[in-house]
PDB file of N, CA, C, O and CB in Angstrom:
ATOM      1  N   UNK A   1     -85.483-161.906 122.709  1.00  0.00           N
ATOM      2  CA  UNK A   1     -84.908-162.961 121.902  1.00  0.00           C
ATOM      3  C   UNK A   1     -84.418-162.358 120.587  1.00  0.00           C
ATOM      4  O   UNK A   1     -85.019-161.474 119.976  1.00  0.00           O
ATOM      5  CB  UNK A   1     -85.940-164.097 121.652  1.00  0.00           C
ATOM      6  N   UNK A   2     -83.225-162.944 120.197  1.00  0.00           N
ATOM      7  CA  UNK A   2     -82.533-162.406 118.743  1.00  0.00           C
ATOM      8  C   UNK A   2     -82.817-163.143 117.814  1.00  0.00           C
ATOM      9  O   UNK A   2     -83.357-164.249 117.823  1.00  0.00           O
ATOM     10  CB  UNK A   2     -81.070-162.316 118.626  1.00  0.00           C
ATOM     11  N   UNK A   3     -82.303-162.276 116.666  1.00  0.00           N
ATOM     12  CA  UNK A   3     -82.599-163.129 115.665  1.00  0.00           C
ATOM     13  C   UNK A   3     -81.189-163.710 115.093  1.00  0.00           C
ATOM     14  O   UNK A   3     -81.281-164.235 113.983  1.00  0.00           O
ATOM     15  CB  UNK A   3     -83.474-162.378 114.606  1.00  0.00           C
ATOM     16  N   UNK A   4     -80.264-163.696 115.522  1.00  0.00           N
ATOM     17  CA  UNK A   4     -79.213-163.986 115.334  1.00  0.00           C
ATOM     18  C   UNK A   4     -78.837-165.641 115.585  1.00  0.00           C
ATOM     19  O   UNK A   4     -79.073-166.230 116.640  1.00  0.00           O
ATOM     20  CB  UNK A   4     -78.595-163.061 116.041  1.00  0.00           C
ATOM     21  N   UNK A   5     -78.404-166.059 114.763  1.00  0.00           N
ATOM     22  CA  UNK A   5     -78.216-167.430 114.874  1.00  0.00           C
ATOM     23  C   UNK A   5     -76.989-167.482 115.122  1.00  0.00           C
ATOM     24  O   UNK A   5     -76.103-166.779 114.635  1.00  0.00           O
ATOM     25  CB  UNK A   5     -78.577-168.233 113.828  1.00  0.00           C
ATOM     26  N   UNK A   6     -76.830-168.954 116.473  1.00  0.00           N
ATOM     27  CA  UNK A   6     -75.670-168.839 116.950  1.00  0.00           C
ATOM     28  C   UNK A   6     -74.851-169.994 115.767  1.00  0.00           C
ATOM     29  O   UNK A   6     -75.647-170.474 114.959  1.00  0.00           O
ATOM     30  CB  UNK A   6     -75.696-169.178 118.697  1.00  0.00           C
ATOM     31  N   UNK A   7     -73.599-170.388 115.633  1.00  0.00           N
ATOM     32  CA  UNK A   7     -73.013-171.259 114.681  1.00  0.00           C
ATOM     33  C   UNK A   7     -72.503-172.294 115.731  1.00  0.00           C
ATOM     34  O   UNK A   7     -71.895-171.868 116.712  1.00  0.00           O
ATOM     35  CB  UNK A   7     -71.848-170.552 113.667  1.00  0.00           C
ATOM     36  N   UNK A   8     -72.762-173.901 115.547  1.00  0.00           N
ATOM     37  CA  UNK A   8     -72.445-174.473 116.583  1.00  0.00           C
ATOM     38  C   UNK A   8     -71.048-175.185 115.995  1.00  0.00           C
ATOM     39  O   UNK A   8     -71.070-175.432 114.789  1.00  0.00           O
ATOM     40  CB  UNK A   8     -73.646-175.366 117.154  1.00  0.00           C
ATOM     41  N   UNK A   9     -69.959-175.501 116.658  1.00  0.00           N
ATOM     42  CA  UNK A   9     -68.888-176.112 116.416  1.00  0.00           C
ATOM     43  C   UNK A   9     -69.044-177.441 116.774  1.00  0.00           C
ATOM     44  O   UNK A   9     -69.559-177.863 117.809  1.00  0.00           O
ATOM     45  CB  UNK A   9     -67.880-175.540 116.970  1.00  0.00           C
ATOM     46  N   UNK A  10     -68.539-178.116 115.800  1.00  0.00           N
ATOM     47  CA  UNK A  10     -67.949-179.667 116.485  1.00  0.00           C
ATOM     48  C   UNK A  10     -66.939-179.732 117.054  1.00  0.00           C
ATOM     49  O   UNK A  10     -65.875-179.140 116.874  1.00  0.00           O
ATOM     50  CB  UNK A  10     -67.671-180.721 115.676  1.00  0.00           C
ATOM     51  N   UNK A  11     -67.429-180.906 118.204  1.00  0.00           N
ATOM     52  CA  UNK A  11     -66.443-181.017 119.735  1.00  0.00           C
ATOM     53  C   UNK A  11     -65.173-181.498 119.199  1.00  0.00           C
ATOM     54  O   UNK A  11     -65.284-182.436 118.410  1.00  0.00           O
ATOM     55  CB  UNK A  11     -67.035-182.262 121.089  1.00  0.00           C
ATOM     56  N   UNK A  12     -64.171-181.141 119.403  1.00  0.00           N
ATOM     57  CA  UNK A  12     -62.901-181.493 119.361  1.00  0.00           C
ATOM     58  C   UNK A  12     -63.201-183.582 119.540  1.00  0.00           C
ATOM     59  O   UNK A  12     -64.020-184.260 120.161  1.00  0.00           O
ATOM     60  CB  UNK A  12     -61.929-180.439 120.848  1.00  0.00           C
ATOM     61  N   UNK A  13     -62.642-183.735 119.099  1.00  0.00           N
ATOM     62  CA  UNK A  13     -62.992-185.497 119.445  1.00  0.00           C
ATOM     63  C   UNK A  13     -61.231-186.165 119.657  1.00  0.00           C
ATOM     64  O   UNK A  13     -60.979-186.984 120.541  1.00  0.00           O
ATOM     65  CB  UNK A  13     -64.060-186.533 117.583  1.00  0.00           C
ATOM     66  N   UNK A  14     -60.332-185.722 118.837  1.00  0.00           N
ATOM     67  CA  UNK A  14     -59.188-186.238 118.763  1.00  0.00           C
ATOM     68  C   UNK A  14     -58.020-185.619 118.846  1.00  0.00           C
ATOM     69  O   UNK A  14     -57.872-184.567 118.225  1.00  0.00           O
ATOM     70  CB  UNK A  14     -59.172-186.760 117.913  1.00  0.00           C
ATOM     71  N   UNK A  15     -56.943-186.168 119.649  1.00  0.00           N
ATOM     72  CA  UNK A  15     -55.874-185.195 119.554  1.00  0.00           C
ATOM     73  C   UNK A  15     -55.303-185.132 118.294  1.00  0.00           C
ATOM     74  O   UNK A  15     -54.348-184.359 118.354  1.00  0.00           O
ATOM     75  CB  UNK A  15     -54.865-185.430 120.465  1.00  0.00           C
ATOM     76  N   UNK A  16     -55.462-185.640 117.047  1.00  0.00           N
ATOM     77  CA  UNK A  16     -54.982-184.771 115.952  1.00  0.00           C
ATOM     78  C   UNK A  16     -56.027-184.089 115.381  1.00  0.00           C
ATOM     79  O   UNK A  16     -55.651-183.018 114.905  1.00  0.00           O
ATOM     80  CB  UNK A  16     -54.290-185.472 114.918  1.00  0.00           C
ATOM     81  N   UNK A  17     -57.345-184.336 115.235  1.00  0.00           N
ATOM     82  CA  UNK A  17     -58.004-182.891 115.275  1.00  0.00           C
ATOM     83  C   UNK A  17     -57.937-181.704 115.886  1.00  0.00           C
ATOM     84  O   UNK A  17     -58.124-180.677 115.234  1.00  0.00           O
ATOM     85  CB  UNK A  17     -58.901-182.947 115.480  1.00  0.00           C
ATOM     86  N   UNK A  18     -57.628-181.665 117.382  1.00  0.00           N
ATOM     87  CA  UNK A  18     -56.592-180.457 118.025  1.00  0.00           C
ATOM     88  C   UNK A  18     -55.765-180.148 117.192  1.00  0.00           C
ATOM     89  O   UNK A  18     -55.887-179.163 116.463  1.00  0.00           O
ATOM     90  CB  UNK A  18     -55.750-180.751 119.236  1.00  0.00           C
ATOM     91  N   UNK A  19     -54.577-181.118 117.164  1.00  0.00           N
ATOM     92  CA  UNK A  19     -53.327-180.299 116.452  1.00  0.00           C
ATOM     93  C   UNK A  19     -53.605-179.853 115.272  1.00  0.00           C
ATOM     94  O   UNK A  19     -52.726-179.133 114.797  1.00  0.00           O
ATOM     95  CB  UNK A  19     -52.088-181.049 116.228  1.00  0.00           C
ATOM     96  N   UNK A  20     -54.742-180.068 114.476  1.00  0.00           N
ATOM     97  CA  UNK A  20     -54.648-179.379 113.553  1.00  0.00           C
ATOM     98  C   UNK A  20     -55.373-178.284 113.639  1.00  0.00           C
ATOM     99  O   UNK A  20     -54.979-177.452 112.822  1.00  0.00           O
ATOM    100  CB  UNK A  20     -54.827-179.965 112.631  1.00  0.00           C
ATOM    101  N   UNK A  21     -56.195-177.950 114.226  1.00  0.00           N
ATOM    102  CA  UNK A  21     -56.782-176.518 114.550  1.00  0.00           C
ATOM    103  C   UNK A  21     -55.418-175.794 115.378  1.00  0.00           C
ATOM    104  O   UNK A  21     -54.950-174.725 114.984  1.00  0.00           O
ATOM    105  CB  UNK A  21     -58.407-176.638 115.674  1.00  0.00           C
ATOM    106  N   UNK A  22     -55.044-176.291 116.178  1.00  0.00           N
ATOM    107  CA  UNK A  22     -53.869-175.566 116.821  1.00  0.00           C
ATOM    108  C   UNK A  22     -52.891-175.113 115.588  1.00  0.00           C
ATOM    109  O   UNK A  22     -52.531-173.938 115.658  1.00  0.00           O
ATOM    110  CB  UNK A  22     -53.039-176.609 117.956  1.00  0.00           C
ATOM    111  N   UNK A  23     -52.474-175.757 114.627  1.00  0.00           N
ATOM    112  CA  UNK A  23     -51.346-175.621 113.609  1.00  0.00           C
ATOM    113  C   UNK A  23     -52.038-174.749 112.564  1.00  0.00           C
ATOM    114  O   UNK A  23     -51.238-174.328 111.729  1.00  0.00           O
ATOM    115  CB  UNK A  23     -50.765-177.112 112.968  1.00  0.00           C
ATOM    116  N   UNK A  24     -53.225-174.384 112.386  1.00  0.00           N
ATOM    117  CA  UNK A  24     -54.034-173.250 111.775  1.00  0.00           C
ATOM    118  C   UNK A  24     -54.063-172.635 112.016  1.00  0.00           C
ATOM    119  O   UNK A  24     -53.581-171.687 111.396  1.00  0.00           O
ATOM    120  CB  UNK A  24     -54.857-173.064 111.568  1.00  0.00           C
ATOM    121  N   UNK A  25     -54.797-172.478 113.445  1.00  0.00           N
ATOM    122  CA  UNK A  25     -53.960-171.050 114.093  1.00  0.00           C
ATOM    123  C   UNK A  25     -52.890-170.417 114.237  1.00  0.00           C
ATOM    124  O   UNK A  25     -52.751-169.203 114.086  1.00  0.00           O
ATOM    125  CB  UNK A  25     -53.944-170.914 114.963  1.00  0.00           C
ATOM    126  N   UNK A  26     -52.149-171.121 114.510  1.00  0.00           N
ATOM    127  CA  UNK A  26     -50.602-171.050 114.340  1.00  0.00           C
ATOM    128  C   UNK A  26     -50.664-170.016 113.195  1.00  0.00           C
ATOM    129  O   UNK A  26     -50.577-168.790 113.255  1.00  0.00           O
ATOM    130  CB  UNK A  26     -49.744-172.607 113.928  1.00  0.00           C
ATOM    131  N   UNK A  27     -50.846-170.875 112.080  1.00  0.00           N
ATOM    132  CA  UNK A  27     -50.371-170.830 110.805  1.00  0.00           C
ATOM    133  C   UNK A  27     -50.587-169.157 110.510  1.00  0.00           C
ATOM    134  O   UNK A  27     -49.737-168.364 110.106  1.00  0.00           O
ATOM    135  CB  UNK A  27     -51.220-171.950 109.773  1.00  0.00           C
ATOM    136  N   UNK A  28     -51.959-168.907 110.836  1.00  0.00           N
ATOM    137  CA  UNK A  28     -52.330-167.441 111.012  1.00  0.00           C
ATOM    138  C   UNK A  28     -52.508-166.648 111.454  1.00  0.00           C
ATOM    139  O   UNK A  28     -53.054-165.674 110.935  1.00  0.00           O
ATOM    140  CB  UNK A  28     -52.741-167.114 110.892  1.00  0.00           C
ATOM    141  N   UNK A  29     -51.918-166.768 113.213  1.00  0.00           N
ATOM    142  CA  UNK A  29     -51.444-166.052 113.751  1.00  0.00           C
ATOM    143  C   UNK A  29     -50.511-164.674 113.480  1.00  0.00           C
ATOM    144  O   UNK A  29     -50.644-163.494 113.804  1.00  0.00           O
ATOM    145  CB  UNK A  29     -51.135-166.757 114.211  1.00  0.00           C
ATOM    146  N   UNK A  30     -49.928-165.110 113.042  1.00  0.00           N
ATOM    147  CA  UNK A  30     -48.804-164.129 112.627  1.00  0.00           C
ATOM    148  C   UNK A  30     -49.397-163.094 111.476  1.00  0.00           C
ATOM    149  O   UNK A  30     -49.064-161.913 111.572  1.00  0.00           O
ATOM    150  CB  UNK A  30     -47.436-165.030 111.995  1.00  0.00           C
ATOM    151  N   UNK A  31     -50.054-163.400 110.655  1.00  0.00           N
ATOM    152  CA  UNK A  31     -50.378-162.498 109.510  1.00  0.00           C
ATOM    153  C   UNK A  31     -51.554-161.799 110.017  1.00  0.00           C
ATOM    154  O   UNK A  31     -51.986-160.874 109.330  1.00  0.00           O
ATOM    155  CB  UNK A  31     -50.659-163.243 108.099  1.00  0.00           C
ATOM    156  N   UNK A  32     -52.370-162.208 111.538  1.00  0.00           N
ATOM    157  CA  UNK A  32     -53.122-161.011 112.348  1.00  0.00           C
ATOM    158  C   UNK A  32     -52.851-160.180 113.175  1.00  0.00           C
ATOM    159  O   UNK A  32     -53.436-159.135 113.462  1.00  0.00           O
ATOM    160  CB  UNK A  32     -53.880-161.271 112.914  1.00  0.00           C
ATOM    161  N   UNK A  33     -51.825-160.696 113.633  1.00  0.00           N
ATOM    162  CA  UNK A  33     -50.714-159.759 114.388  1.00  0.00           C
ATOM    163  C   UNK A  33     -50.391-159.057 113.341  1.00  0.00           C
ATOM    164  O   UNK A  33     -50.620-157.919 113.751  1.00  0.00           O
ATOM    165  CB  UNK A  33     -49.377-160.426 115.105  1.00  0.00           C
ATOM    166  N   UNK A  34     -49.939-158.926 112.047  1.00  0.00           N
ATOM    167  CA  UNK A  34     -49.133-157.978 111.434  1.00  0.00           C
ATOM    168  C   UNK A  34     -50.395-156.893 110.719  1.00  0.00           C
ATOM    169  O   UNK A  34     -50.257-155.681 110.555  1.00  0.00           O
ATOM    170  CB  UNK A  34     -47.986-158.813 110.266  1.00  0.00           C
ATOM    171  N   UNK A  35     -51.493-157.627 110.403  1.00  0.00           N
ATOM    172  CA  UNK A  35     -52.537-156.935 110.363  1.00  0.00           C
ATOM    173  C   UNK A  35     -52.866-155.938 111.355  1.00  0.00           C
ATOM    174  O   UNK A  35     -52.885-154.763 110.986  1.00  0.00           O
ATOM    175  CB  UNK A  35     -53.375-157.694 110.278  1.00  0.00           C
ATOM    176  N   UNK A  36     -53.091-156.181 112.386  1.00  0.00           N
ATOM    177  CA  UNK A  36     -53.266-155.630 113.651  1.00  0.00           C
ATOM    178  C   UNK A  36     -52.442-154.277 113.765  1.00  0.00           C
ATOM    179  O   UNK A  36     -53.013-153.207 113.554  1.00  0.00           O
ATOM    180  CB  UNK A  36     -52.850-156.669 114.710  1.00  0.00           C
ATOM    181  N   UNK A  37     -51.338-154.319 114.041  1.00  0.00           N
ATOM    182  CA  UNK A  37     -50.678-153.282 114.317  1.00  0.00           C
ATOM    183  C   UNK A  37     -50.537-152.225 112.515  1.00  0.00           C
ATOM    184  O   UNK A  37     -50.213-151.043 112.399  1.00  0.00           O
ATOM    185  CB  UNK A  37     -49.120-153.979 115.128  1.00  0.00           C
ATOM    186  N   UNK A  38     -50.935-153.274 111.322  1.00  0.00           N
ATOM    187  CA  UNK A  38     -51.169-151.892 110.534  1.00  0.00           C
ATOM    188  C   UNK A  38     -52.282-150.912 110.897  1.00  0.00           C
ATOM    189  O   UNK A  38     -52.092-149.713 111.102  1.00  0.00           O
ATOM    190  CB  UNK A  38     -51.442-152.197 109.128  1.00  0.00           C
ATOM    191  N   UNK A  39     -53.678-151.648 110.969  1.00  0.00           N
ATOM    192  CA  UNK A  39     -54.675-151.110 111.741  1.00  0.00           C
ATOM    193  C   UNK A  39     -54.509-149.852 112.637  1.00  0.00           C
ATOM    194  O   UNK A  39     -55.118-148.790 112.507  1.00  0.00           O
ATOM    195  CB  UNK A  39     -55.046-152.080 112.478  1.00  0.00           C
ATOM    196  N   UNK A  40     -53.279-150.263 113.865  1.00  0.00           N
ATOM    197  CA  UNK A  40     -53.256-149.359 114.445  1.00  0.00           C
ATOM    198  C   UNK A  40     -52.652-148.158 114.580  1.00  0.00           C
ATOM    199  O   UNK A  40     -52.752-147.189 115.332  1.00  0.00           O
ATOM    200  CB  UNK A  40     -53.236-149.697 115.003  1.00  0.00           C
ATOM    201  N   UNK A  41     -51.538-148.710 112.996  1.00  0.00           N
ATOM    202  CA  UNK A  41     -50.928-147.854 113.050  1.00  0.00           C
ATOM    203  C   UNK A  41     -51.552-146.772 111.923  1.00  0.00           C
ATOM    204  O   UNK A  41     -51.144-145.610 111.909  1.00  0.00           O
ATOM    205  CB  UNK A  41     -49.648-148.333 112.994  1.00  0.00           C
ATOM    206  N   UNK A  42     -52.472-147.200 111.075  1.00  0.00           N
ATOM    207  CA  UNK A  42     -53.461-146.198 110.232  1.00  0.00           C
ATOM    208  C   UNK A  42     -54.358-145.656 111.446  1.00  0.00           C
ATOM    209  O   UNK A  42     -53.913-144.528 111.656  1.00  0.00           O
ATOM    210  CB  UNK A  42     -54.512-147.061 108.885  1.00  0.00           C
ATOM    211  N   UNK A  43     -55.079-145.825 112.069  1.00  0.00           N
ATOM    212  CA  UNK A  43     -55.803-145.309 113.104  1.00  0.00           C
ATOM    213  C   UNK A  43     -55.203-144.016 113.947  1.00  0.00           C
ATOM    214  O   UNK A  43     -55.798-143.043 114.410  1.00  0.00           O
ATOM    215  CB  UNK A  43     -56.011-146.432 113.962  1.00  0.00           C
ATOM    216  N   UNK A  44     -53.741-144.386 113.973  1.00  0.00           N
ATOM    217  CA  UNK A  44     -53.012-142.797 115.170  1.00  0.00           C
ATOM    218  C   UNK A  44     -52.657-142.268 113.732  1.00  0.00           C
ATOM    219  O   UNK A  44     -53.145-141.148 113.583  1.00  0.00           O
ATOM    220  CB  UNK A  44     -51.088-143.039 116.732  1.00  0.00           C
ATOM    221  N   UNK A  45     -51.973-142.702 112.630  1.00  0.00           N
ATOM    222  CA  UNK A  45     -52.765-141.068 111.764  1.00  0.00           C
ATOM    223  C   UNK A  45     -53.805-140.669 111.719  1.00  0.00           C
ATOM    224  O   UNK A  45     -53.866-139.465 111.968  1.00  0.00           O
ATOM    225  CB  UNK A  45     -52.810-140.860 110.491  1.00  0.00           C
ATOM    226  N   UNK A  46     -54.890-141.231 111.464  1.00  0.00           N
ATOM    227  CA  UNK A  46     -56.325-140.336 111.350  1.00  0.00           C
ATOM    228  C   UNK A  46     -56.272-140.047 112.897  1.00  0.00           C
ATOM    229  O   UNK A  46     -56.283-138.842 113.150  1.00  0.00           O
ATOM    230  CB  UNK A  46     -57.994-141.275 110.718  1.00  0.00           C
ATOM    231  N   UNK A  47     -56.237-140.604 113.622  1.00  0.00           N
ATOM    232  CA  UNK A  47     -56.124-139.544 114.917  1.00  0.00           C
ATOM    233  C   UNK A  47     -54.731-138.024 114.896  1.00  0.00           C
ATOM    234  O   UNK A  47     -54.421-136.893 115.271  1.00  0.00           O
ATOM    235  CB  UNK A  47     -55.651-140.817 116.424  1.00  0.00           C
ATOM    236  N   UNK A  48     -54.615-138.428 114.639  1.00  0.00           N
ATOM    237  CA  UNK A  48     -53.029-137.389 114.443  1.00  0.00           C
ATOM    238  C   UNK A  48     -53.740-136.217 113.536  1.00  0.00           C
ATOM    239  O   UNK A  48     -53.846-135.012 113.764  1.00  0.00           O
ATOM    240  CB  UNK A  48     -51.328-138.351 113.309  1.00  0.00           C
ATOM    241  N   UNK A  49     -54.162-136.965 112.486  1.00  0.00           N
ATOM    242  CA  UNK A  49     -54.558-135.621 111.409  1.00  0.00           C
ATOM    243  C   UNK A  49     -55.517-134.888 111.740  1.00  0.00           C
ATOM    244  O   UNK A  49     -55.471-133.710 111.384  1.00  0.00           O
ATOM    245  CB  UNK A  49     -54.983-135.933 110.037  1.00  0.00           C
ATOM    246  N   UNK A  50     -56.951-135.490 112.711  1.00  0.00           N
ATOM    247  CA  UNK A  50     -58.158-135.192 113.007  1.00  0.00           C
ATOM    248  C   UNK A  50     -57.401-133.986 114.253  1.00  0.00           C
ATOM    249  O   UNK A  50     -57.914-132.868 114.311  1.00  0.00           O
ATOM    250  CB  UNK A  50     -59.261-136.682 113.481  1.00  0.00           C
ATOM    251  N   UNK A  51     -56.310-134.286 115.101  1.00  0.00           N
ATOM    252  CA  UNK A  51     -56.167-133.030 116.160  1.00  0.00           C
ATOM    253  C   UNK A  51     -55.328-131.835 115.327  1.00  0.00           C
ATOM    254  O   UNK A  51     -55.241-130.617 115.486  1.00  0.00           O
ATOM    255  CB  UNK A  51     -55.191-133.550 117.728  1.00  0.00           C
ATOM    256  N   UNK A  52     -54.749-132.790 114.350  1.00  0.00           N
ATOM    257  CA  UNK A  52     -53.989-131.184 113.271  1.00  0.00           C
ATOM    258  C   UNK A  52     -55.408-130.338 112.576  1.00  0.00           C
ATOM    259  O   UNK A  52     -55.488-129.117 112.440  1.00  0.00           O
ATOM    260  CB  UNK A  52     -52.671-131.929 111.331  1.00  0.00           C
ATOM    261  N   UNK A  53     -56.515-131.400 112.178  1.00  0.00           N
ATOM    262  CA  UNK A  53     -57.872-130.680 111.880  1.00  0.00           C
ATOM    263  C   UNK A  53     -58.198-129.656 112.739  1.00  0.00           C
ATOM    264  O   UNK A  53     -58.315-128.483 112.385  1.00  0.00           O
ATOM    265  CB  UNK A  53     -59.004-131.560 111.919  1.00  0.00           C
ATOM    266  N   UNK A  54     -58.360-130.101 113.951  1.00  0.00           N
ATOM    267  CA  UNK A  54     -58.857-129.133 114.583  1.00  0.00           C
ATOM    268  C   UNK A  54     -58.310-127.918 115.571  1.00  0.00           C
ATOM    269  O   UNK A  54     -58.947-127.379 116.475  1.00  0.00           O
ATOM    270  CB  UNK A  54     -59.545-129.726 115.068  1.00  0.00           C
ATOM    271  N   UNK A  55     -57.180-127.686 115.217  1.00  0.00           N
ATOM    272  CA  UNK A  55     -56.038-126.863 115.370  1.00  0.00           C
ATOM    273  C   UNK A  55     -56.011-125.555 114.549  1.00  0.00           C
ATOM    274  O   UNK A  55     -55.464-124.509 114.899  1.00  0.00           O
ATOM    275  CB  UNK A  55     -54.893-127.651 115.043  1.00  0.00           C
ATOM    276  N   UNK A  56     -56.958-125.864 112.945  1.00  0.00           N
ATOM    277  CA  UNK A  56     -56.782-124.950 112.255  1.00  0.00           C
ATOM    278  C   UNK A  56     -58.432-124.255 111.958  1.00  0.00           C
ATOM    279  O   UNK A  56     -59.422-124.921 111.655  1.00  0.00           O
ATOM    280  CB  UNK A  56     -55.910-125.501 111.073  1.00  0.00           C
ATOM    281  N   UNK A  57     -58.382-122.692 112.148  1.00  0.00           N
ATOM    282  CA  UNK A  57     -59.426-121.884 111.404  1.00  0.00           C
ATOM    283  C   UNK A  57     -59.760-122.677 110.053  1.00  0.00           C
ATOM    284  O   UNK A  57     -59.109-123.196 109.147  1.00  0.00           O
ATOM    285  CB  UNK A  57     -58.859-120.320 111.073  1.00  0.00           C
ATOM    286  N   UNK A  58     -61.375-122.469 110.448  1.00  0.00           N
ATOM    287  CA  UNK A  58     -61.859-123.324 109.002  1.00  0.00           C
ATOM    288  C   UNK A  58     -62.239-122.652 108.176  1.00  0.00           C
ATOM    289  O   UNK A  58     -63.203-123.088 107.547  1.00  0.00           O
ATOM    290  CB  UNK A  58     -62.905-124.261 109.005  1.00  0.00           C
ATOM    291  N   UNK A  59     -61.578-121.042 107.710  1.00  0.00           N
ATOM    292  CA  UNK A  59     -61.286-120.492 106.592  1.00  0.00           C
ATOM    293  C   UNK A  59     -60.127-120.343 106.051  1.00  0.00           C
ATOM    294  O   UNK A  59     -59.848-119.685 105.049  1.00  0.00           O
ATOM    295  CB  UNK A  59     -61.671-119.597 106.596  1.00  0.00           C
ATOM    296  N   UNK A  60     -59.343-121.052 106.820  1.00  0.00           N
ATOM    297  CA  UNK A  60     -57.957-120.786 106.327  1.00  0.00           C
ATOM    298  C   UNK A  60     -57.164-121.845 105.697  1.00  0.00           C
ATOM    299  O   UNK A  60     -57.180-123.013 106.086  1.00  0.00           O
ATOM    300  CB  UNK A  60     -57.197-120.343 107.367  1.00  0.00           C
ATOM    301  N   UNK A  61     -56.538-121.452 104.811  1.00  0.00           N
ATOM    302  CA  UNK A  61     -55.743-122.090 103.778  1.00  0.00           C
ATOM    303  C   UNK A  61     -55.718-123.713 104.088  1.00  0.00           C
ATOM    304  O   UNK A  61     -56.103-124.708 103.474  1.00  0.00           O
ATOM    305  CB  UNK A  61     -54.213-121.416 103.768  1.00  0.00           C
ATOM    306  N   UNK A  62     -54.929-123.419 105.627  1.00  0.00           N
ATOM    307  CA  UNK A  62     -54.224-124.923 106.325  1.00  0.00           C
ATOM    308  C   UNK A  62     -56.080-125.965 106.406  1.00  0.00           C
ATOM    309  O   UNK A  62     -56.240-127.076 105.899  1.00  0.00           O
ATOM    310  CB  UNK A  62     -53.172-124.426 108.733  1.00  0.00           C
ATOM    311  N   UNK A  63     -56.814-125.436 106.913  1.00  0.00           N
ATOM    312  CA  UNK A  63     -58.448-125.885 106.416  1.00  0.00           C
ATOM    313  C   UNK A  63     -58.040-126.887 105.410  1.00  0.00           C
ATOM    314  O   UNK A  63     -57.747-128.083 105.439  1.00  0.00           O
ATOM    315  CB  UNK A  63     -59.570-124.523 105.616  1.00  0.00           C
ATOM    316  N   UNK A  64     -58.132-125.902 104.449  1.00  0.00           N
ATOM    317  CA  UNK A  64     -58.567-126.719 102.980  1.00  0.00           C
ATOM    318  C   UNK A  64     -57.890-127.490 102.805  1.00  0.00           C
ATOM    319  O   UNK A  64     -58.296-128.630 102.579  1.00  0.00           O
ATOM    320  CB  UNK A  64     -58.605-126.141 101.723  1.00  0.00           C
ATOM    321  N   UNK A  65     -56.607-127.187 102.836  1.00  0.00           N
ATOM    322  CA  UNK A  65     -55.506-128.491 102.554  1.00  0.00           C
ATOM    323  C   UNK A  65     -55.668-129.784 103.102  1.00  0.00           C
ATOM    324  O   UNK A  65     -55.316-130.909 102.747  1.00  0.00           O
ATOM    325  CB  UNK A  65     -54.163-128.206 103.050  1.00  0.00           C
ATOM    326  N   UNK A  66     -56.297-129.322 104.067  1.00  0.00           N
ATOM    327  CA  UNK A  66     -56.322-130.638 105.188  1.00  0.00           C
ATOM    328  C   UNK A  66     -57.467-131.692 104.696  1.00  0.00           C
ATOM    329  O   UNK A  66     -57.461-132.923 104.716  1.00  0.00           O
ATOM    330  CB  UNK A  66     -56.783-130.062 106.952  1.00  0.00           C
ATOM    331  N   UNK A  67     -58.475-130.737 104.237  1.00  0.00           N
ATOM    332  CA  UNK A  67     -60.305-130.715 104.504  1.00  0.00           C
ATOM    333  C   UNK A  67     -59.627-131.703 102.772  1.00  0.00           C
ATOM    334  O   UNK A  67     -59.632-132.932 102.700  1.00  0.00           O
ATOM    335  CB  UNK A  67     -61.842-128.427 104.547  1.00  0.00           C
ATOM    336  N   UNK A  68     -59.294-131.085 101.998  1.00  0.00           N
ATOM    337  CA  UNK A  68     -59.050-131.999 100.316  1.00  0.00           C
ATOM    338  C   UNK A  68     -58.321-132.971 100.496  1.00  0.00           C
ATOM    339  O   UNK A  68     -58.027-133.706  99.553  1.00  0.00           O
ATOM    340  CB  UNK A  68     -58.257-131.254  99.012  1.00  0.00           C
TER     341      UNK A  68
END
């Protein structure tokens, strides 16, 4: 057993209580999508840089530059 408490929602009761959770989402949809793909697109640099990391002797110049 956890200790985690679950959060309970109230039941949808009305179709304009729908539409307005639907039109919230909506609303912020789009600015997690654009979130999202910054995410991923910071993520394949640090992947990108981490295989240029390890490409280079770790006494050498290209090292440090990388390593600072």
């Amino acid at each position: 057993c956890s200790n985690f408490s679950i959060r309970k929602y109230v039941a949808v009761v009305s179709n304009e209580q729908r539409q307005s959770y639907k039109d919230d989402f909506n609303a912020e949809y789009g600015e997690y999508l654009n979130l999202l793909i910054q995410i991923d697109n910071i993520a394949k640099k640090f992947r990108k840089f981490d295989e240029q990391r390890k490409s280079v002797t770790h006494k050498s110049k290209a090292y440090q530059v990388k390593k600072d």
